[in-house]
VOGU-3710 file (C-alpha; in Angstrom, 3 decimals, decimal comma):
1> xxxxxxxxxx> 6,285/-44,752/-53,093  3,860/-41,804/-52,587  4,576/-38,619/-51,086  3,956/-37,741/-47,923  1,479/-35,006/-49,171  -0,377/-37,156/-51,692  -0,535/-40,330/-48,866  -2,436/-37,939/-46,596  -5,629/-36,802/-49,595  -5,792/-40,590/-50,648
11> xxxxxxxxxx> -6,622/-41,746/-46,997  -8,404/-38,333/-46,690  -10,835/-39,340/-49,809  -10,953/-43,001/-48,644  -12,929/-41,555/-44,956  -14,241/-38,327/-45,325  -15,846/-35,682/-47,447  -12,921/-34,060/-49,466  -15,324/-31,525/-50,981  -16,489/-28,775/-48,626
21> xxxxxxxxxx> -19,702/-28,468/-48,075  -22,531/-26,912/-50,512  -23,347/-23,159/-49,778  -27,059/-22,562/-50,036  -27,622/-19,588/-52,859  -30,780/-17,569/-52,915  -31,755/-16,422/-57,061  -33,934/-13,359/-57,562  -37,772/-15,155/-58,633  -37,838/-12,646/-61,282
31> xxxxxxxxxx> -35,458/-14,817/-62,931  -38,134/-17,065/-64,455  -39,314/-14,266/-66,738  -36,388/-14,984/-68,924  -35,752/-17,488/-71,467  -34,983/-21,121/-69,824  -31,270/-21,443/-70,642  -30,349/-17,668/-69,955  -31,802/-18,424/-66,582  -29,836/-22,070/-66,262
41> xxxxxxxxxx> -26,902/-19,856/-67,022  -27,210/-16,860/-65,058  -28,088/-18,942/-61,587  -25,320/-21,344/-62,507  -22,665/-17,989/-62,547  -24,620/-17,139/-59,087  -24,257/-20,533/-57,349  -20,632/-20,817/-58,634  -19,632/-16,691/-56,806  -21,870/-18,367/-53,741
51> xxxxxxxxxx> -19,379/-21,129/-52,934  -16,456/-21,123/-50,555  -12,501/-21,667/-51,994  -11,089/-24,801/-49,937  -7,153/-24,734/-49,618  -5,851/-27,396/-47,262  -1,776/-27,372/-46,995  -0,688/-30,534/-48,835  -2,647/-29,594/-51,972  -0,890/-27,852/-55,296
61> xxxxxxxxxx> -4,713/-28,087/-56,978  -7,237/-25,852/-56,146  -10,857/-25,417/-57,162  -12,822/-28,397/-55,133  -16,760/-27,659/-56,548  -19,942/-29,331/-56,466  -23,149/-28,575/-57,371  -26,688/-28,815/-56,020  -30,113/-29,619/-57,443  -30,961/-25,736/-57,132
71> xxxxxxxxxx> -28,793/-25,212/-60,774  -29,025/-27,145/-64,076  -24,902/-28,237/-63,911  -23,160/-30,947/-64,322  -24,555/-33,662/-66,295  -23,279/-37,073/-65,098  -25,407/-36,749/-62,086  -28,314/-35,441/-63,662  -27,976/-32,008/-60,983  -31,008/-30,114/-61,605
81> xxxxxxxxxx> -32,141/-31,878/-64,876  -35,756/-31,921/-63,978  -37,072/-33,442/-67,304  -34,200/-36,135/-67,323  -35,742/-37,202/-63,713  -39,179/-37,333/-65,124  -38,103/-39,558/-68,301  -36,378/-41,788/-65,437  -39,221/-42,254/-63,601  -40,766/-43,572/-66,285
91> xxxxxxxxxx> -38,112/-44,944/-68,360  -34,776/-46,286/-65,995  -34,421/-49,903/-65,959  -37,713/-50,436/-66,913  -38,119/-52,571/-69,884  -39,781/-50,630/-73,209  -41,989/-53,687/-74,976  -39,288/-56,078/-74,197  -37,042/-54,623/-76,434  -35,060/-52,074/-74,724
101> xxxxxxxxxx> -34,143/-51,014/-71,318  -33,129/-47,583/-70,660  -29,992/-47,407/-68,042  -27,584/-44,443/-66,937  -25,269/-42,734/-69,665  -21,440/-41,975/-69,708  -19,866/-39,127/-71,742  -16,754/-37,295/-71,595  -15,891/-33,477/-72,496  -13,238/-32,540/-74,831
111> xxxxxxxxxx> -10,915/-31,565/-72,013  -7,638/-31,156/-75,075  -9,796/-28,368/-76,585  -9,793/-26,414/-73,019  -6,450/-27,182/-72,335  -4,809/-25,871/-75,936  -7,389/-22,798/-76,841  -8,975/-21,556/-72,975  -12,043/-20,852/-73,020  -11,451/-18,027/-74,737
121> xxxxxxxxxx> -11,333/-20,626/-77,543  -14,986/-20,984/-76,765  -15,878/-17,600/-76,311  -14,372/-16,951/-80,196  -16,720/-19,597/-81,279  -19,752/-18,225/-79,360  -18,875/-14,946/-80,701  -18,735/-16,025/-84,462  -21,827/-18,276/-83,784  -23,715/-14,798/-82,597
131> xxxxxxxxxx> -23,075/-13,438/-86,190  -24,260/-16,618/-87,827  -27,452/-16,972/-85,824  -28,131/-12,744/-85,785  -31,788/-13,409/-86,576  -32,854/-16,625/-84,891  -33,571/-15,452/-81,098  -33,914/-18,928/-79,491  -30,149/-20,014/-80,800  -29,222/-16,617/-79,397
141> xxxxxxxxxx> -30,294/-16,952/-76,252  -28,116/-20,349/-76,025  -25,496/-18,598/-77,132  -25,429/-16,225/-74,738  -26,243/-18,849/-72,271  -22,800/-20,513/-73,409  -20,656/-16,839/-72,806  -22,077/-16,658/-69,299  -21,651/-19,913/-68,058  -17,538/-19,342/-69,324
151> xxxxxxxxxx> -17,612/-16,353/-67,664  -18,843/-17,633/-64,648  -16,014/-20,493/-64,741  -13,616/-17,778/-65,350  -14,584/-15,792/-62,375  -14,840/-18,826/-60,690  -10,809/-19,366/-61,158  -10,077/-16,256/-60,449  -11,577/-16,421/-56,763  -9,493/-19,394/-56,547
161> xxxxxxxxxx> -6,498/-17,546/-56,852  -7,729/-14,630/-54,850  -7,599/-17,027/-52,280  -4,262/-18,689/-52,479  -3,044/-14,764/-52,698  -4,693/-14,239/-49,213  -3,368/-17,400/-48,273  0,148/-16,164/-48,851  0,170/-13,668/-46,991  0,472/-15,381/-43,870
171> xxxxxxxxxx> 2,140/-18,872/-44,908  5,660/-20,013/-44,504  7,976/-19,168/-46,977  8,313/-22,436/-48,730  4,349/-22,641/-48,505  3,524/-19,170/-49,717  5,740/-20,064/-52,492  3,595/-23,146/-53,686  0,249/-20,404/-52,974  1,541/-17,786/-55,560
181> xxxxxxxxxx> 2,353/-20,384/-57,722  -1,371/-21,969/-57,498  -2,482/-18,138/-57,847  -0,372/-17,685/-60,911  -2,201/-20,666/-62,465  -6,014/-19,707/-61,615  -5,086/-16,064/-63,271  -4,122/-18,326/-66,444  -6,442/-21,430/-66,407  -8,765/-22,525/-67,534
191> xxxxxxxxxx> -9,612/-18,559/-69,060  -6,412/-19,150/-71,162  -4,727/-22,122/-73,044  -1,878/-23,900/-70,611  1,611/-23,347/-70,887  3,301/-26,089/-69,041  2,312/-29,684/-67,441  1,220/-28,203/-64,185  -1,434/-25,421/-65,807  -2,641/-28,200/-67,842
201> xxxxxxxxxx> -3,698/-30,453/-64,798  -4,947/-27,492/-62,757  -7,343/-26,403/-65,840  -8,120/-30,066/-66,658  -9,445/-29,949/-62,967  -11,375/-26,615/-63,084  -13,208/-27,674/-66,018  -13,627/-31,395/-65,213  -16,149/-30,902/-62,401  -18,869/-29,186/-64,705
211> xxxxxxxxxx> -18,535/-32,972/-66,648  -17,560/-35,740/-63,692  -17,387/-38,644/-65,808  -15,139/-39,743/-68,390  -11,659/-38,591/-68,508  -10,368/-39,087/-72,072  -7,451/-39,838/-73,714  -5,063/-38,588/-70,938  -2,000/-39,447/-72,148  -2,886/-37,626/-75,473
221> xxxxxxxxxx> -4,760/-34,597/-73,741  -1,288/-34,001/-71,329  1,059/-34,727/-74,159  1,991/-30,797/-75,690  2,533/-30,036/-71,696  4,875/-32,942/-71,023  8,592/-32,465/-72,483  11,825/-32,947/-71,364  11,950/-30,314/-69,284  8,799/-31,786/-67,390
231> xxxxxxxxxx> 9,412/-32,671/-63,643  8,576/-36,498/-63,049  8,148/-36,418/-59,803  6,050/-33,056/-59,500  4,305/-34,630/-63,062  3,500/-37,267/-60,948  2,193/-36,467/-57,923  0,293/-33,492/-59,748  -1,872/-36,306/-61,360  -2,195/-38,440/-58,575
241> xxxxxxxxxx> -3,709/-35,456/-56,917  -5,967/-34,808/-59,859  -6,600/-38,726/-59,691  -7,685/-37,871/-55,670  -10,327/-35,704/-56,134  -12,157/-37,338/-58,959  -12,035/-40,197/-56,861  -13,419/-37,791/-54,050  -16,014/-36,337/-56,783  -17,699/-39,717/-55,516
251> xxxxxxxxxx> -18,649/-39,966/-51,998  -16,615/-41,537/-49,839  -20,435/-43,350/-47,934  -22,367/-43,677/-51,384  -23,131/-47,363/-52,681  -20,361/-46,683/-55,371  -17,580/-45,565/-53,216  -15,923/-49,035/-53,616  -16,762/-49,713/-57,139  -14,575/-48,754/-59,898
261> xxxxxxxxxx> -17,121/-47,718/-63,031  -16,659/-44,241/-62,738  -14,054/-41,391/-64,213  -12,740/-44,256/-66,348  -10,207/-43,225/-69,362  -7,810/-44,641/-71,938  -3,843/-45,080/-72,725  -2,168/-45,468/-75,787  -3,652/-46,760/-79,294  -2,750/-46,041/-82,545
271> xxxxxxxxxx> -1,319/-43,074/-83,747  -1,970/-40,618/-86,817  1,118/-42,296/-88,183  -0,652/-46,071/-87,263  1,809/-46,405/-84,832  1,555/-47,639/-81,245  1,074/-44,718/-79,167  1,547/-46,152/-75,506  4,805/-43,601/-74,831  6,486/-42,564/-71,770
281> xxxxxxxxxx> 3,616/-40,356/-70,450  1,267/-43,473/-70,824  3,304/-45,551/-68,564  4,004/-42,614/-65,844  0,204/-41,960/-65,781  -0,364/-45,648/-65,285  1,789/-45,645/-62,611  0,847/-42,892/-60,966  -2,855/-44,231/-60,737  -1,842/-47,611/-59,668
291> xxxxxxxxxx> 0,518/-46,508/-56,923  -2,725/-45,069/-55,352  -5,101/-46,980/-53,406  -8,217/-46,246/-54,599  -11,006/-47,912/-56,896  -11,054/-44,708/-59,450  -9,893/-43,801/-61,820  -10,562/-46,848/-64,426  -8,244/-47,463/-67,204  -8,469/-48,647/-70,764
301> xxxxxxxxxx> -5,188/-50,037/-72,222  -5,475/-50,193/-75,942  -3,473/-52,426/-77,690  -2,703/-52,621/-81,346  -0,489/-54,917/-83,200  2,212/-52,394/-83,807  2,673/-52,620/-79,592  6,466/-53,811/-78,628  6,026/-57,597/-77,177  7,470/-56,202/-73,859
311> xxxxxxxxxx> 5,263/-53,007/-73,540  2,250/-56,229/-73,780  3,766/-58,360/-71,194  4,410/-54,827/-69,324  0,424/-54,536/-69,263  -0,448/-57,511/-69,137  1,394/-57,826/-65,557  -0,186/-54,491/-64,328  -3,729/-55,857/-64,760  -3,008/-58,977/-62,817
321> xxxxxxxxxx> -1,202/-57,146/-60,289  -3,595/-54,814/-59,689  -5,553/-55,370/-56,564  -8,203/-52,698/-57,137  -9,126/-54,093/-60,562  -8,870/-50,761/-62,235  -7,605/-52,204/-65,682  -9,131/-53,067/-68,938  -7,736/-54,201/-72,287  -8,936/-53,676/-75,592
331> xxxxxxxxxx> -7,990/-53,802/-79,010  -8,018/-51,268/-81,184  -8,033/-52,275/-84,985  -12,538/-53,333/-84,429  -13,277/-50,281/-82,335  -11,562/-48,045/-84,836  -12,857/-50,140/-87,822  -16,610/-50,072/-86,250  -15,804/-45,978/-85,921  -14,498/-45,582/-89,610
341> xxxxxxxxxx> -17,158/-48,191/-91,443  -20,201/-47,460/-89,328  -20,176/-43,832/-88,085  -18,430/-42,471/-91,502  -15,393/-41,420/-89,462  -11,772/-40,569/-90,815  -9,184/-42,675/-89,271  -7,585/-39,514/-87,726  -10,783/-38,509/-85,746  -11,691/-42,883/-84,947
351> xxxxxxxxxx> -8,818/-43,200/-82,896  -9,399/-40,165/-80,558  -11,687/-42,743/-78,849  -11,669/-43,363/-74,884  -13,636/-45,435/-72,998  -16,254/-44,372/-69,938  -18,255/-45,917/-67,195  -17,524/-49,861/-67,748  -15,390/-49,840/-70,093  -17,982/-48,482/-72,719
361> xxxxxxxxxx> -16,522/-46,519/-76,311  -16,784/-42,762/-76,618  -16,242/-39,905/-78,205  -14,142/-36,810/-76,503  -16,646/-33,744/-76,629  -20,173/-35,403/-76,938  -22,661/-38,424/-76,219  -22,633/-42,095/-77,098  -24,991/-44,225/-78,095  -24,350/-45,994/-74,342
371> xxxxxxxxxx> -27,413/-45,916/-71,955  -29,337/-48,845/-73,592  -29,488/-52,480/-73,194  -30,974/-53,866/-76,115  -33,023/-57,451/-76,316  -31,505/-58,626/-79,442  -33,666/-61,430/-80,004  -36,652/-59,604/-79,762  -36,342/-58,027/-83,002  -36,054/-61,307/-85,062
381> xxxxxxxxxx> -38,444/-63,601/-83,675  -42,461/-63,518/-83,642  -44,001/-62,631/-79,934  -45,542/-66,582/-79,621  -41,404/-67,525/-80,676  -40,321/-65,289/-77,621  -42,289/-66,978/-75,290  -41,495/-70,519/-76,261  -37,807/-69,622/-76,300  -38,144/-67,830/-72,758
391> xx> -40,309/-71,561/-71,193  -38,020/-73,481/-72,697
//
């Protein structure tokens, strides 16, 4: 049973635009003088202080943002990526000597390392890599890069909870409440490391719109935040509101507004301990996806042989239930044997897997080697072989 509140933004998402709309932002020319990624970074800061807060009166989240091609941002859609775009005209779904075919590729951020460190986390790194890199300009210059474009998302929450503060002012008790609550949370996240379940969702939101794609290992991201103390319900409904707008990320008109192969993520798999690790949080964030109607999120269940018979048959009856077709199953002893024996990787950092796009492996934090469809055959046969396998 949904809540009132969280009924309303599904059936929003599913007919309208829950973004609002882009604000056009005007960059000083002289910015092309500097070097290429201090300019990305400073016009990305620019665009971000250019855009409008949106606070409707059923949501607890705040922070709605897109991006335009005027800004080199977010990079599942490519925004402003003007060499990507030229390598795709040339390149996308176009076959390369019959042996490979480029198409689009997923990736996911390392949304745990936001959550637990802030990006103040990532402005200690920058800072450190600064010393390191004194005398190499060109690393510099990324670096600083980096620092502005945290800055920027910093400022960026801050406005947020400018806003709910104005907001305040004027709401009804109960409401203003909620406001000064959400205001509390932008002064904290995603600047700062979370301190409860609802801080963690909020930041995991701020920072998830600079990387629209995969969502990770939720249940393993949201895990320090969720404790007995943790509200259910509110737990619940904060993720199915999370769950909203990345649906919404997509647009509610666009040929993949009814397709599911988007913002997909995992639940459970084995533990440090080689344990099954499909807990309590795994099933309420199941739940709370499927109890929505929408076609994204996209799940992952990992199985491993150390998973309770029922907590199988539990699964099992969730994917066939599921109208929306939002689940997938997979096993995890060849993934995280393929990670260990092929890439070199410990156990501990194999099974910190997900899964993105259709159901494709990943790793949290950087690219796959996704993107490619390869002609197998190709490679073993003799071009006059190819062509009398392919007429006969």
């Amino acid at each position: 049973m949904l809540l009132e509140r969280i009924a309303r933004m599904a059936e929003r998402s599913m007919t309208g635009d829950v973004y609002p709309p882009i604000n056009p932002v005007e960059y000083d020319p002289e910015d092309m003088f500097l070097p290429q990624p201090r300019m990305d970074a400073k016009r990305l800061r620019e665009y971000m202080a250019g855009q409008t807060v949106q606070l409707r009166e059923d949501q607890k989240l705040v922070g709605f943002l897109r991006f335009d091609e005027s800004v080199t941002s977010e990079l599942f859609q490519r925004r402003g990526h003007g060499h990507f775009k030229e390598l795709a005209a040339s390149f996308y779904c176009v076959p390369f000597e019959n042996l490979c075919t480029m198409e689009w590729q997923h990736s996911c951020g390392d949304f745990s390392y936001v959550l637990n460190h802030g990006l103040r986390g990532y402005l200690e790194r920058i800072a450190a890599a600064m010393e390191t890199y004194e005398d190499q300009p060109d690393r510099r210059d990324f670096l600083l890069a980096l620092e502005e474009v945290c800055h920027g998302l910093i400022d960026w929450a801050r406005r947020c909870g400018d806003a709910c503060a104005a907001a305040a002012e004027t709401a009804a008790p109960e409401r203003a409440a909620e406001l000064l609550r959400m205001r509390e949370n932008c002064y904290r996240v995603p600047e700062h490391p979370a301190r409860d379940f609802y801080e963690a969702v909020q930041s995991f939101f701020f920072v998830f719109q600079c990387l629209p794609d995969g969502l990770g290992t939720l249940d393993r991201t949201f895990a320090p935040f969720f404790g007995p103390e943790t509200d259910r319900e509110e737990a619940t409904a904060l993720l199915q509101e999370l769950f909203i707008m990345v649906s919404g990320y997509t647009r509610y008109n666009s040929a993949h507004a009814h397709k599911s192969a988007e913002s997909h993520f995992s639940l459970g798999g084995w533990t440090e301990e080689k344990t099954d690790g499909f807990t309590a949080l795994s099933r309420l964030i199941l739940e709370a996806m499927l109890a929505l109607p929408l076609y994204r999120p996209q799940v992952s269940l990992r199985w491993t042989p150390e998973m309770p018979r029922e907590t199988f048959a539990y699964l099992l009856d969730k994917e066939r239930t599921d109208a929306n077709k939002r689940i997938a199953l997979v096993a995890d002893p060849p993934r995280v044997k393929a990670l260990m024996e092929i890439a070199g990787m410990p156990f501990e950092e194999a099974i910190r897997y997900t899964a993105v796009g259709c159901n494709e492996p990943s790793l949290q934090g950087g690219l796959w080697q996704g993107g490619n469809t390869c002609n197998l055959v190709r490679p073993l046969t003799e071009p006059d072989d190819v062509h009398g396998m392919l007429a006969a």
